[in-house]
C-alpha positions as CSV (number, residue, x, y, z in Angstrom):
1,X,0.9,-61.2,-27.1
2,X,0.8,-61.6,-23.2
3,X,3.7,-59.1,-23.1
4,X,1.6,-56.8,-25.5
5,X,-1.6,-57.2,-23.2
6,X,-3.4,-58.5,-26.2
7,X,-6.0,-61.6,-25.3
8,X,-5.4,-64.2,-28.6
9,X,-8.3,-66.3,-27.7
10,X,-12.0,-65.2,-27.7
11,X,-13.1,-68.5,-25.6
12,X,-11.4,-71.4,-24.7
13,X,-11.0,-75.1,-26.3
14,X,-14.0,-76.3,-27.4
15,X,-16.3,-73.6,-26.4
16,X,-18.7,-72.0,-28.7
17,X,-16.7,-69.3,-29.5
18,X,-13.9,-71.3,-30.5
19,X,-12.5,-69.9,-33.8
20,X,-9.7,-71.4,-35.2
21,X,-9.3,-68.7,-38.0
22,X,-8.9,-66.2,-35.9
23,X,-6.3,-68.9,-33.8
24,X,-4.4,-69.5,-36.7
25,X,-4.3,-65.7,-37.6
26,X,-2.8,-65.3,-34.0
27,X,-0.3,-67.7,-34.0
28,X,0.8,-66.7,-37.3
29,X,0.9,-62.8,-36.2
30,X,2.8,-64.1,-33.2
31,X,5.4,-65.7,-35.2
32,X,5.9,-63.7,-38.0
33,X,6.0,-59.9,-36.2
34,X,5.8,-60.8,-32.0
35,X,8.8,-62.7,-32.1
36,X,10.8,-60.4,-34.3
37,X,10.5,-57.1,-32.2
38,X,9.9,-55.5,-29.3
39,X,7.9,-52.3,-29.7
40,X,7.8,-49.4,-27.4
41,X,4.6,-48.1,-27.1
42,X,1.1,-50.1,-27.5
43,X,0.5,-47.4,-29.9
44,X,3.4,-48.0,-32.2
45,X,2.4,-51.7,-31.7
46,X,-1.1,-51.1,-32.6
47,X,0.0,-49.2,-36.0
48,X,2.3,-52.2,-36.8
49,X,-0.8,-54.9,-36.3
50,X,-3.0,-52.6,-38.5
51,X,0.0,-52.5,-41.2
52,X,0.8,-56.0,-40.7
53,X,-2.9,-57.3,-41.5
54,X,-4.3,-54.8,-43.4
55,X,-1.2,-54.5,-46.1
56,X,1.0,-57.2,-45.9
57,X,-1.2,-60.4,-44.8
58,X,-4.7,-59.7,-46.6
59,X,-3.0,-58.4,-49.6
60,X,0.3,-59.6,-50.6
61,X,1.3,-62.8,-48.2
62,X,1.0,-65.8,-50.2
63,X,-1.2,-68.3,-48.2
64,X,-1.5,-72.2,-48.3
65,X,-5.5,-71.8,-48.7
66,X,-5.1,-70.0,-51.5
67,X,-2.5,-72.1,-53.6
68,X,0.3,-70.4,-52.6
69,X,-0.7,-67.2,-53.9
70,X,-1.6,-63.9,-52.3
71,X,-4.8,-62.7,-51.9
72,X,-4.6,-60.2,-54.6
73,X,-3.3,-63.0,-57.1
74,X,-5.7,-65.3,-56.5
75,X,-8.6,-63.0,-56.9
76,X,-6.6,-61.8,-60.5
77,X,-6.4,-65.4,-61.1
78,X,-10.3,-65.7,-60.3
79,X,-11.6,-63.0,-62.1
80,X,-9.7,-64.2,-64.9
81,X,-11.3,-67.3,-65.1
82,X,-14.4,-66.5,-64.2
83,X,-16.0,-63.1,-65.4
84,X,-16.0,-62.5,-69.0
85,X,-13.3,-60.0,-70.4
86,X,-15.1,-57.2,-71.2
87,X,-14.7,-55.7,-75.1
């Protein structure tokens, strides 16, 4: 990310602002497309992240949180089970 000139932290350890969603969401973004490529302009790097969060992790990924299922499973799954079928 430093390479990038992102910032992954929005306040340090144990300071208010603290959010370890967003930390985990970093380190997993780090890992999973950082690590895997080198991108040549911070546009094409900014279309990737967009891609990359908006496509592929809030929609398909399948996360631990969630069962093991992706975010569009698991709400299937939910609305299933709880909303009525409708006739």
């Amino acid at each position: 990310m430093q390479d990038a000139g992102i910032i992954g932290s929005i306040g340090s350890v144990g300071d208010a602002l603290d959010n370890a969603a967003a930390e985990s969401l970093f380190s997993t973004i780090q890992v999973e497309l950082f690590d895997t490529k080198k991108w040549k302009t911070r546009c094409e790097l900014k279309s990737v992240i967009f891609e990359y969060i908006e496509v592929f992790y809030n929609r398909k990924r399948a996360q631990k949180r969630l069962g093991y299922l992706s975010p569009v499973q698991y709400l299937k799954q939910w609305q299933q089970k709880h909303m009525p079928a409708v006739a």
